[in-house]
ZADO-1210 file (C-alpha; in nm, 4 decimals, padded with zeros to 6 digits):
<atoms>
<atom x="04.4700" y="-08.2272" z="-12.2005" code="UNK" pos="1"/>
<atom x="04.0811" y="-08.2199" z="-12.2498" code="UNK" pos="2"/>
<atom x="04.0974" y="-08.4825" z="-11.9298" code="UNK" pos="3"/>
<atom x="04.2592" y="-08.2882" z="-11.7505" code="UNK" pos="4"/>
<atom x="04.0732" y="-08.0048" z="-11.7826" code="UNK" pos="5"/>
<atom x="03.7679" y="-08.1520" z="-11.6722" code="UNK" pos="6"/>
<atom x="03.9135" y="-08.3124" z="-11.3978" code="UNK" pos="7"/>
<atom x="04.0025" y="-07.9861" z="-11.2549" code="UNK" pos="8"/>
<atom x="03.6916" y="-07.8691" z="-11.3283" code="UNK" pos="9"/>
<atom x="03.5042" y="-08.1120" z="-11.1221" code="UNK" pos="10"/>
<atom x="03.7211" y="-08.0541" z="-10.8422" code="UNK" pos="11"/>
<atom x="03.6208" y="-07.6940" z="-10.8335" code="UNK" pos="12"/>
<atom x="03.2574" y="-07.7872" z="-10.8148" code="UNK" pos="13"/>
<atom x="03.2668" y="-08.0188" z="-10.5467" code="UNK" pos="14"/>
<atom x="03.5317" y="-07.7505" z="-10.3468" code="UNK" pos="15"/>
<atom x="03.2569" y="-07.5061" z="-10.3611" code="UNK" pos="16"/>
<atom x="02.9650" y="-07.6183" z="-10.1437" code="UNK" pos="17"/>
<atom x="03.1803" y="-07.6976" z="-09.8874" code="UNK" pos="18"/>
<atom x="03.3403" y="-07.3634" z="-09.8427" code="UNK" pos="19"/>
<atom x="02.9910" y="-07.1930" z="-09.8154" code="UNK" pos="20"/>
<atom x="02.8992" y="-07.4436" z="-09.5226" code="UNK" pos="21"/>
<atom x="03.2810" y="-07.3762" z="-09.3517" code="UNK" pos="22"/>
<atom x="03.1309" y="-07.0082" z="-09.3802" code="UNK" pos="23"/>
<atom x="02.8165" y="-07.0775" z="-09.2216" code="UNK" pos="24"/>
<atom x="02.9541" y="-07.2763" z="-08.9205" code="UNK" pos="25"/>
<atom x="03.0459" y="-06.9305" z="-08.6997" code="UNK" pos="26"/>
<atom x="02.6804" y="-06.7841" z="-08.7003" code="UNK" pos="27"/>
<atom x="02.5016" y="-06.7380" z="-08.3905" code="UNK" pos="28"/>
<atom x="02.1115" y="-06.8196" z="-08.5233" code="UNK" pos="29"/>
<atom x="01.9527" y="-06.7954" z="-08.2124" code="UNK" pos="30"/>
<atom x="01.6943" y="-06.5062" z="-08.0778" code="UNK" pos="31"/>
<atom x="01.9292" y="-06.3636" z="-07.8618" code="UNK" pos="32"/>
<atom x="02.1447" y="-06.2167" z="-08.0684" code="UNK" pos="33"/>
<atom x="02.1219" y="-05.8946" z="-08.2239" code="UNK" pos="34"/>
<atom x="01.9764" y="-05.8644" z="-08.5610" code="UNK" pos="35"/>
<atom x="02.2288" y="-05.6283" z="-08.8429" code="UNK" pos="36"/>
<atom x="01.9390" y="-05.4030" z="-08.9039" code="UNK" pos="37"/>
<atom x="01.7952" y="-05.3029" z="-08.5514" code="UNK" pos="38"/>
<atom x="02.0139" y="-05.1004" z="-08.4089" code="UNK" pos="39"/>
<atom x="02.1378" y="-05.0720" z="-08.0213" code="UNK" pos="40"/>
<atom x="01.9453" y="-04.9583" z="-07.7200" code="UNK" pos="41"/>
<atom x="02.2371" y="-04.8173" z="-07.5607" code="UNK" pos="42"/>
<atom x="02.3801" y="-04.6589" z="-07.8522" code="UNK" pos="43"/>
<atom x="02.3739" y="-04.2618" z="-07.8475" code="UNK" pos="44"/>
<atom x="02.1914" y="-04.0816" z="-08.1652" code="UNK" pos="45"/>
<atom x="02.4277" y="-03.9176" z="-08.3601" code="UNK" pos="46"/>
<atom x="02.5340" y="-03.5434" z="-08.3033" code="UNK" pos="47"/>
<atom x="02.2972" y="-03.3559" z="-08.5486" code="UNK" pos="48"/>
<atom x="01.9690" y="-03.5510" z="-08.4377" code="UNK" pos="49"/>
<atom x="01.7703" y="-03.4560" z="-08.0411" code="UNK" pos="50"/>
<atom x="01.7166" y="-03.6935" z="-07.8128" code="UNK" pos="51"/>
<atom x="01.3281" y="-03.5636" z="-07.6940" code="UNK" pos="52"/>
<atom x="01.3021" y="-03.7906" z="-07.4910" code="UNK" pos="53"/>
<atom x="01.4816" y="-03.6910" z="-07.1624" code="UNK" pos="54"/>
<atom x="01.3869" y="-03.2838" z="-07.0463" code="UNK" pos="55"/>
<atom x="01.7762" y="-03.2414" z="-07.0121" code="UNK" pos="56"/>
<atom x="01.8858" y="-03.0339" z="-07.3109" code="UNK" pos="57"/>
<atom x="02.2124" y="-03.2410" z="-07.4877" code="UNK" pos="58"/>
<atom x="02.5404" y="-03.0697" z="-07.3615" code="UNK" pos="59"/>
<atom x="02.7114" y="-02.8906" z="-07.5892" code="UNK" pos="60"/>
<atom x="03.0359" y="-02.8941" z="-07.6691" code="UNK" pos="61"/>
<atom x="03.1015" y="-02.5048" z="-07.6349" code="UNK" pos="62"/>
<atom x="03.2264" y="-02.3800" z="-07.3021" code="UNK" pos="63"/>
<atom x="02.9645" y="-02.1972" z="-07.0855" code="UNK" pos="64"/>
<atom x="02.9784" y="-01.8578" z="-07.1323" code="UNK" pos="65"/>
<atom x="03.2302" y="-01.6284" z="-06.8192" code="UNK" pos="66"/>
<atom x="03.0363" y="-01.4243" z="-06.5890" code="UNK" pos="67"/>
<atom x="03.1369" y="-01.0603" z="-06.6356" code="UNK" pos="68"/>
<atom x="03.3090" y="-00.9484" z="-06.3751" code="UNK" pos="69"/>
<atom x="03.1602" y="-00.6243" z="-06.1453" code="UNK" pos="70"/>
<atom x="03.3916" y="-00.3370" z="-06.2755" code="UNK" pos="71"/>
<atom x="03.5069" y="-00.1152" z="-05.9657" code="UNK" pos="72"/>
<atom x="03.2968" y="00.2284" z="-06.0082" code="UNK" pos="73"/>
<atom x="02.9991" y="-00.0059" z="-05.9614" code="UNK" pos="74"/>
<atom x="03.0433" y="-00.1119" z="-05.6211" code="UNK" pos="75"/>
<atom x="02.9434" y="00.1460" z="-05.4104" code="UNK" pos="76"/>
<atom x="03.2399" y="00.2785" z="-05.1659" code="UNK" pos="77"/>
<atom x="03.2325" y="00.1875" z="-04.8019" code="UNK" pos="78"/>
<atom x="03.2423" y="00.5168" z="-04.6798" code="UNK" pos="79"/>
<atom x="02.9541" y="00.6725" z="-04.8285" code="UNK" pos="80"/>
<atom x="02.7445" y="00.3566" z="-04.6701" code="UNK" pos="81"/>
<atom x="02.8732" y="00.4115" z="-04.3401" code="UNK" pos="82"/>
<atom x="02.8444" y="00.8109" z="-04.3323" code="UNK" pos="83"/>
<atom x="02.4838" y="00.7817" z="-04.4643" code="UNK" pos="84"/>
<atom x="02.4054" y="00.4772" z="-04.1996" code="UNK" pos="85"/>
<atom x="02.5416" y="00.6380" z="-03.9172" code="UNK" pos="86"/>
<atom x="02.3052" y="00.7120" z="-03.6161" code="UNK" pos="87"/>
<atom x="02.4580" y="00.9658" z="-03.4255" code="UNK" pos="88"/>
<atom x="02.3958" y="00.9120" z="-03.0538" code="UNK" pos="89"/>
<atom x="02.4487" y="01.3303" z="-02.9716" code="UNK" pos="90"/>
<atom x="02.1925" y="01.4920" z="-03.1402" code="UNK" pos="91"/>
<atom x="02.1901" y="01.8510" z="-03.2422" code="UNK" pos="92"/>
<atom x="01.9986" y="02.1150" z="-03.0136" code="UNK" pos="93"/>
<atom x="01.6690" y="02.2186" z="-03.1590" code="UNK" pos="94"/>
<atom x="01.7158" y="02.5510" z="-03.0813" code="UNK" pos="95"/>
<atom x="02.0063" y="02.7889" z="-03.0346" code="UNK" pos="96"/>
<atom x="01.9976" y="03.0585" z="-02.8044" code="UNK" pos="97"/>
<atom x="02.3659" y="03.2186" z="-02.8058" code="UNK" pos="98"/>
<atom x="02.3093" y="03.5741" z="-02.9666" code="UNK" pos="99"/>
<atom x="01.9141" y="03.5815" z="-02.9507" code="UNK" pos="100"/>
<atom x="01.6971" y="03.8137" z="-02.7213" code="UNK" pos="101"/>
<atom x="01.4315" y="03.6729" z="-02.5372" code="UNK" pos="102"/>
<atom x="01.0718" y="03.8231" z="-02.4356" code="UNK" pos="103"/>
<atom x="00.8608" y="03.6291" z="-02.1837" code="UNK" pos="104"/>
<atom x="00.5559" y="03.7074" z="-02.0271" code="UNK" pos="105"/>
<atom x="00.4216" y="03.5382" z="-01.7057" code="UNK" pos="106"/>
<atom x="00.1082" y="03.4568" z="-01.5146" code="UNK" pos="107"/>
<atom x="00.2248" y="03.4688" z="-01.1477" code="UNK" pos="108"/>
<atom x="00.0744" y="03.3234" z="-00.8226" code="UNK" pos="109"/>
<atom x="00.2579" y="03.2557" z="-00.4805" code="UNK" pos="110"/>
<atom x="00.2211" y="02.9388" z="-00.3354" code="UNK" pos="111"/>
<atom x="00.3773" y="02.9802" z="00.0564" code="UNK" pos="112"/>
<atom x="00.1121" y="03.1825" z="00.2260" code="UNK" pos="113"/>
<atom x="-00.1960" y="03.0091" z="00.3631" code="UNK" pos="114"/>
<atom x="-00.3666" y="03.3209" z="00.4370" code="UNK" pos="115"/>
<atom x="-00.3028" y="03.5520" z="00.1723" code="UNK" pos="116"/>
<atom x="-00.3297" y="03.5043" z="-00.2235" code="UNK" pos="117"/>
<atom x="-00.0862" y="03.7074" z="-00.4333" code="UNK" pos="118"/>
<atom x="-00.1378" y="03.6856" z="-00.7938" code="UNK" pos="119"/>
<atom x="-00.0276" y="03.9164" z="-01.0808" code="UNK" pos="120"/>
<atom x="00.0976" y="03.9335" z="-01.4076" code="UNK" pos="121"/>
<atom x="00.4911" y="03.9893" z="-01.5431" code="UNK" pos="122"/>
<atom x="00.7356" y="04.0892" z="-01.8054" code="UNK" pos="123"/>
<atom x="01.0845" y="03.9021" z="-01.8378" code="UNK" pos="124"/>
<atom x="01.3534" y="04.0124" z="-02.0846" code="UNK" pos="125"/>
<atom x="01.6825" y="03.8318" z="-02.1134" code="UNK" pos="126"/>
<atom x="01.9916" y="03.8165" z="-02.3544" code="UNK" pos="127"/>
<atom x="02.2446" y="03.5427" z="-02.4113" code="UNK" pos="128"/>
<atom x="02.5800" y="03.6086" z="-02.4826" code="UNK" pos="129"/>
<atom x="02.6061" y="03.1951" z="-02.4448" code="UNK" pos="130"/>
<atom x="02.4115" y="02.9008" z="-02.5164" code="UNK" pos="131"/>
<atom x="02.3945" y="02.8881" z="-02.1734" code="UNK" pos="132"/>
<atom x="02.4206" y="03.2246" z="-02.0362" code="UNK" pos="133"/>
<atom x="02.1309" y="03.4753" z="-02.0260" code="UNK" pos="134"/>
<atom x="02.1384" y="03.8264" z="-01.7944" code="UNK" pos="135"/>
<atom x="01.7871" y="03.9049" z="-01.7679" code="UNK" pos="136"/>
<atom x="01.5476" y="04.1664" z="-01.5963" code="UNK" pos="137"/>
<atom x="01.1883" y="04.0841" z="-01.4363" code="UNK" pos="138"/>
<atom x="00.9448" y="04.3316" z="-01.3906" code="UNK" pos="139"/>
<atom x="00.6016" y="04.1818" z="-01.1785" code="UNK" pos="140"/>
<atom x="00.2866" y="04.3051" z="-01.0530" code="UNK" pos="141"/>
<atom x="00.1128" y="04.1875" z="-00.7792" code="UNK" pos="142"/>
<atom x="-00.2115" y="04.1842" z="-00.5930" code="UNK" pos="143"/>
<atom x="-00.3056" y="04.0784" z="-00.2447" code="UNK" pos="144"/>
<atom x="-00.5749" y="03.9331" z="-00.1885" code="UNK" pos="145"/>
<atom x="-00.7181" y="03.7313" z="00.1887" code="UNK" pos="146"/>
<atom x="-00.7888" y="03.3856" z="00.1872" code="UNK" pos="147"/>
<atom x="-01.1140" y="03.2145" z="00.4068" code="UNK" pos="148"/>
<atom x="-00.8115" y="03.0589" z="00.6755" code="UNK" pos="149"/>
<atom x="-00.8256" y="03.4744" z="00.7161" code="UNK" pos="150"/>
<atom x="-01.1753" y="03.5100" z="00.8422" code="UNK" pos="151"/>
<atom x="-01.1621" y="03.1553" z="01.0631" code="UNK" pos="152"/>
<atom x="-00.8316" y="03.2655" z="01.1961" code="UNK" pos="153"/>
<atom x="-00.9448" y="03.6196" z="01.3161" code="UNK" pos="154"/>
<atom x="-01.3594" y="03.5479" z="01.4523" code="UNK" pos="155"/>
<atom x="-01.2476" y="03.1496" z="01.5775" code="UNK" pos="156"/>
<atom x="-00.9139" y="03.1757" z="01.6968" code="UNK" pos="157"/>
<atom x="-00.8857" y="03.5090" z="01.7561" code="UNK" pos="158"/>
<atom x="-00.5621" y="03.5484" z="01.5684" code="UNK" pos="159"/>
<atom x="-00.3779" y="03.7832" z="01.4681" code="UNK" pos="160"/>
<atom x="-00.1809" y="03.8003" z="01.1407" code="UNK" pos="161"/>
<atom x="00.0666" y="04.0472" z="01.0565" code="UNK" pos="162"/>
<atom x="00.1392" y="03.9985" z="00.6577" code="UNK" pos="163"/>
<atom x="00.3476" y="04.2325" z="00.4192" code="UNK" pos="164"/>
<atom x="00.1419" y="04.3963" z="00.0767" code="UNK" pos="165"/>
<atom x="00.3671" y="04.3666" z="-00.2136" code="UNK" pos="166"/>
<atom x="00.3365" y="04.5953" z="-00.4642" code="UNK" pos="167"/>
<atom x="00.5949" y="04.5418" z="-00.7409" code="UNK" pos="168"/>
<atom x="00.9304" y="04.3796" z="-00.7587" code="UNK" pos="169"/>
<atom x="01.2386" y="04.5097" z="-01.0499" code="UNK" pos="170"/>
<atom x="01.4355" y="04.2124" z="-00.9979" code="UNK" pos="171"/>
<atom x="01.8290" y="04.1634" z="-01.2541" code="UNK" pos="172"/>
<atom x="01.8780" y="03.7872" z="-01.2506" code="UNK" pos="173"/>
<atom x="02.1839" y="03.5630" z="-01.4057" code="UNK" pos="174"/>
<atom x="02.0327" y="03.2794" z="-01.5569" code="UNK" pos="175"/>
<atom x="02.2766" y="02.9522" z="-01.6378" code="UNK" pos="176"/>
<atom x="02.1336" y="02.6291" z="-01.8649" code="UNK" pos="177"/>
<atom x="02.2680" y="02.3861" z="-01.6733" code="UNK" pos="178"/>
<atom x="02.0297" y="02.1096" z="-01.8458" code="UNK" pos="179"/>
<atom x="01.8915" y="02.0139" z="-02.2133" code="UNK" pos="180"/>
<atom x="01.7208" y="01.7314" z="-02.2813" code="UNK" pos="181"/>
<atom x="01.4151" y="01.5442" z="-02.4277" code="UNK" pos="182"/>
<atom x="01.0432" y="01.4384" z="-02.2408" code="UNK" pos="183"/>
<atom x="00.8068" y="01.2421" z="-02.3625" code="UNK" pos="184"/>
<atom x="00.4219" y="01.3903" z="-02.3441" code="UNK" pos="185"/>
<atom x="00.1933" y="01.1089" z="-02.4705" code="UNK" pos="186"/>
<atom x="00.3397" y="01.0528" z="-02.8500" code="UNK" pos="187"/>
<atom x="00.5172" y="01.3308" z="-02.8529" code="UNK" pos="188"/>
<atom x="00.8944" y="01.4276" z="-02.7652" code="UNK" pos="189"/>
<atom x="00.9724" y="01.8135" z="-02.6368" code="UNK" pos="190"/>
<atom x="01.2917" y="01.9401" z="-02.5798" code="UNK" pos="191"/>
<atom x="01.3462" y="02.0616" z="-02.2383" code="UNK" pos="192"/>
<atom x="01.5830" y="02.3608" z="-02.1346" code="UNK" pos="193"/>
<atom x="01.5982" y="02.3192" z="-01.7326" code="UNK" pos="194"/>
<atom x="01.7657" y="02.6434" z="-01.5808" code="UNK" pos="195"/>
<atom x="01.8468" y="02.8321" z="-01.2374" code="UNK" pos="196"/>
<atom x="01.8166" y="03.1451" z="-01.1338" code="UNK" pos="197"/>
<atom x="01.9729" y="03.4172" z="-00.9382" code="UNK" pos="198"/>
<atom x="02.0265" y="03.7639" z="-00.8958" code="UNK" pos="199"/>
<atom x="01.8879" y="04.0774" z="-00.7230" code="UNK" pos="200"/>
<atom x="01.6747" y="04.3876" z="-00.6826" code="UNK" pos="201"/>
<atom x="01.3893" y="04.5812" z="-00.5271" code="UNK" pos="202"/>
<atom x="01.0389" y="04.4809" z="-00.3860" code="UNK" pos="203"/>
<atom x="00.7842" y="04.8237" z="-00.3400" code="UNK" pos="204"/>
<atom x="00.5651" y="04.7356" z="-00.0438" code="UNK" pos="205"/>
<atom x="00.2738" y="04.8827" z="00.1326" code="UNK" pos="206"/>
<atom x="00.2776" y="04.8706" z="00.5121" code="UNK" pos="207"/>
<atom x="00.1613" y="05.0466" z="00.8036" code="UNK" pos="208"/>
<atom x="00.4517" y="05.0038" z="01.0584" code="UNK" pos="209"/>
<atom x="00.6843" y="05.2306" z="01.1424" code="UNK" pos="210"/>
<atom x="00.7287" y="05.4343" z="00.9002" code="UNK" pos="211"/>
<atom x="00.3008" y="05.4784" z="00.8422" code="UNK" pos="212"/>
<atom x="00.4312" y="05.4913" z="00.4164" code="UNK" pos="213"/>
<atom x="00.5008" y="05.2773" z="00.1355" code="UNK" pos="214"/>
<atom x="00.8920" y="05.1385" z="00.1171" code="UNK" pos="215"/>
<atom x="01.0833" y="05.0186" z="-00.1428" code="UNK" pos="216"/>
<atom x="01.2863" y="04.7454" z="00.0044" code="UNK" pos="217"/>
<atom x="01.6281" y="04.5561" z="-00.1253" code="UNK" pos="218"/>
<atom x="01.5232" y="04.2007" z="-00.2410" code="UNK" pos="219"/>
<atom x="01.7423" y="03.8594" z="-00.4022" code="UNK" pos="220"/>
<atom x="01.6191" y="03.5646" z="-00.5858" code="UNK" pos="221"/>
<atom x="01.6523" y="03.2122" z="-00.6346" code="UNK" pos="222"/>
<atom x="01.4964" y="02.9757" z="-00.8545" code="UNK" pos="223"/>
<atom x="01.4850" y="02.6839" z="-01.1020" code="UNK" pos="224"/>
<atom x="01.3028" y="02.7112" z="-01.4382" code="UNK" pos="225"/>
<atom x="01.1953" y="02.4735" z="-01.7308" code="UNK" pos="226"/>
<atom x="01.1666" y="02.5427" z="-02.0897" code="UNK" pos="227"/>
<atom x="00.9711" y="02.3287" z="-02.3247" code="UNK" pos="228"/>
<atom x="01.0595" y="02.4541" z="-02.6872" code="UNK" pos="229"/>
<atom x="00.8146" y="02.3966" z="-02.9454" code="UNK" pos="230"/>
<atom x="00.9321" y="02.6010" z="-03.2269" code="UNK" pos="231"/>
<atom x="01.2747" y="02.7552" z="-03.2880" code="UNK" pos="232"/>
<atom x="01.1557" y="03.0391" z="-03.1745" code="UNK" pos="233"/>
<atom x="00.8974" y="02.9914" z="-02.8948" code="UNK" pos="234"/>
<atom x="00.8743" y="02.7692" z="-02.6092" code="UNK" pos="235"/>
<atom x="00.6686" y="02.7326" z="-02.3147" code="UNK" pos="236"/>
<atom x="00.8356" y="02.8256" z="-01.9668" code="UNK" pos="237"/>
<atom x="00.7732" y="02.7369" z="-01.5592" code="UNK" pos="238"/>
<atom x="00.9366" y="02.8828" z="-01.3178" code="UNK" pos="239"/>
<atom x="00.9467" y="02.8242" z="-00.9129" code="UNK" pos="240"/>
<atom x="01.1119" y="03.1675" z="-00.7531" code="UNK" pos="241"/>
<atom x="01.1334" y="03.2893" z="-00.3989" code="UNK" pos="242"/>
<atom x="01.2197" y="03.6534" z="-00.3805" code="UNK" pos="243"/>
<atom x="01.3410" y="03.7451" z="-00.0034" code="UNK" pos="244"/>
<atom x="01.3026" y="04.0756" z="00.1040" code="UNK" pos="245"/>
<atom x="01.3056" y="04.2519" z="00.4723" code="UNK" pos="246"/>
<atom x="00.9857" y="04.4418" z="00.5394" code="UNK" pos="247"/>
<atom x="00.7382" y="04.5684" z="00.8013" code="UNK" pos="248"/>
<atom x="00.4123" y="04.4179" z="00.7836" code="UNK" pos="249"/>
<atom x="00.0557" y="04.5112" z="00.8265" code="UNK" pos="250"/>
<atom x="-00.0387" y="04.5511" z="01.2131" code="UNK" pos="251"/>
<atom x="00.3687" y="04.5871" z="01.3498" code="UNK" pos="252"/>
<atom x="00.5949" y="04.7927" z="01.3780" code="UNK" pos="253"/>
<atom x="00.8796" y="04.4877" z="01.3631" code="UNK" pos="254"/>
<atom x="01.0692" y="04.4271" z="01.0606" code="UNK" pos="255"/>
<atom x="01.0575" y="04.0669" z="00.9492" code="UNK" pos="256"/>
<atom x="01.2561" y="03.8325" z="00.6425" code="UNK" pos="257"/>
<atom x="00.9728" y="03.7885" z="00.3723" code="UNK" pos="258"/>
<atom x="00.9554" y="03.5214" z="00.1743" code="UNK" pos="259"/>
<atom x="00.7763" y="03.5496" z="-00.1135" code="UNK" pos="260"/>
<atom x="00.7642" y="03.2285" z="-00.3432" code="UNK" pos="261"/>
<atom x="00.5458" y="03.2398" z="-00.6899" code="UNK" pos="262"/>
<atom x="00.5054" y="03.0115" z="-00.9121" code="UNK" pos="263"/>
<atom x="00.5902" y="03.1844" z="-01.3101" code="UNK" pos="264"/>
<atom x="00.3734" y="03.0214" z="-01.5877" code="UNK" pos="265"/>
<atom x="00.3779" y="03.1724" z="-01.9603" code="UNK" pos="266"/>
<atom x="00.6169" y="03.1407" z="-02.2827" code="UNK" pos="267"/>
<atom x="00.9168" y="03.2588" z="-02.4358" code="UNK" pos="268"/>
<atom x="00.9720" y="03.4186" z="-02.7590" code="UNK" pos="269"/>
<atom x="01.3252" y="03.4243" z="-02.9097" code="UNK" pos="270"/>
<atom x="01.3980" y="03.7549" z="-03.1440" code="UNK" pos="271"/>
<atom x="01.5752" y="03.6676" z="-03.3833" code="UNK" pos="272"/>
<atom x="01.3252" y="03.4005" z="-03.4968" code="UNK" pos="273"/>
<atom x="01.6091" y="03.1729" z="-03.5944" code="UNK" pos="274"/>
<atom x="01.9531" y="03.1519" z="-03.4731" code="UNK" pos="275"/>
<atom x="02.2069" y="03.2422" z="-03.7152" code="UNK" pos="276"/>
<atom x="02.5109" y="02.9920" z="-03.5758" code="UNK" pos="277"/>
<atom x="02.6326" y="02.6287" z="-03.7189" code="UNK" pos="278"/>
<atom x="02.4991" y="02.4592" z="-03.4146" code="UNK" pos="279"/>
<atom x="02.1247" y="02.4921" z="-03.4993" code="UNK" pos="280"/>
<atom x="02.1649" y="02.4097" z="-03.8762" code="UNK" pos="281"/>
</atoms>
């Protein structure tokens, strides 16, 4: 038994070594294998540790947060933006003249007699029952006075000129608005209120025909008049009239057409200062 024992145990020695070199025969010794303790290049750090060196934060594994979405009330509506976009093509009249009395006084000066100068001053009044409507009354004074074509005519040419002497005309006129617009004076823009005029009256002359006394002697007119407004209640006004009369003048004793054509420069002033309708607001 003891030889046997030791037999086996011999056999165990010897088995061994050669078990440890059958163990050793798989390794790779060479440089280009990886070494056990240095770890990876490519292998990604673990979770809990930064990576510094890329600028790219590490992505996270929560979902990215929802945009809130606009609620309704916020978005303005699309009909307040258009109403207070809106460029209205038809402007509103600057002033309103439907219900208002107007007061004008005038510089006058006639423009159709070579010979003779008439100038004078005169006082317009004139109410609108319409925008553009107005029944007014003129009252104008006038003085006569000869020209130098007088004098040449009368010692050159030996001429003579038979001329009427207007006193004072009382003329009623209808007045219609047939045009408003805008004109542009260097930078700035006036409203313009182009009207005509027509109507009737008397013309108080002095003449030595016939009669040898002053007449008073059935007259009409015709016109066309311009209104710049610069307030609400003022504006400045031109007028071109011709009032026509039949009269006998100076140095005959024939009874001629007169035409008497003045040009009316001076402004308007609109009582009530500020109309009281919708339209002017």
């Amino acid at each position: 038994m003891i030889r046997y024992a030791c037999v086996a145990l011999f056999v165990l020695a010897l088995a061994r070594p050669a078990a440890a070199q059958n163990q050793f025969e798989g390794l790779d010794l060479s440089d280009d294998a990886p070494k056990k303790d240095e770890p990876k290049k490519d292998a990604k750090p673990p979770k809990d540790e930064l990576d510094l060196s890329s600028p790219t934060p590490p992505p996270s594994d929560s979902p990215p947060p929802k945009k809130p979405l606009a609620k309704k009330e916020d978005k303005p509506a699309e009909r307040e933006i258009t109403q207070e976009d809106r460029v209205n093509s038809k402007q509103r009249k600057l002033y309103i003249k439907r219900g208002r009395v107007e007061l004008a006084p005038y510089f006058v000066f006639n423009i159709n007699d070579p010979y003779y100068t008439r100038l004078g001053g005169a006082i317009r009044a004139a109410f609108y029952p319409a925008d553009t409507l107005a029944f007014s009354a003129r009252f104008t004074y006038l003085t006569t006075l000869p020209t130098d074509d007088v004098r040449i005519a009368r010692s050159t040419l030996l001429s003579r000129i038979f001329f009427s002497v207007p006193k004072w005309t009382l003329m009623a006129n209808v007045e219609w608005s047939a045009i408003y617009g805008k004109v542009a004076v260097g930078n700035s823009i006036l409203h313009a209120d182009g009207y005509l005029i027509g109507g009737g009256g008397v013309v108080f002359t002095e003449t030595s025909g016939a009669m040898g006394r002053p007449v008073i002697n059935p007259a009409f007119d015709l016109g066309i008049g311009l209104r710049f407004v610069a307030k609400d209640f003022l504006a400045v006004n031109l007028a071109l009239v011709n009032t026509a009369y039949q009269d006998v003048p100076t140095g005959t004793s024939k009874g001629s057409l007169q035409n008497l054509m003045t040009v009316q420069l001076g402004f308007s002033l609109f009582i009530p200062f500020k109309s009281t309708f919708k339209e002017a607001e």
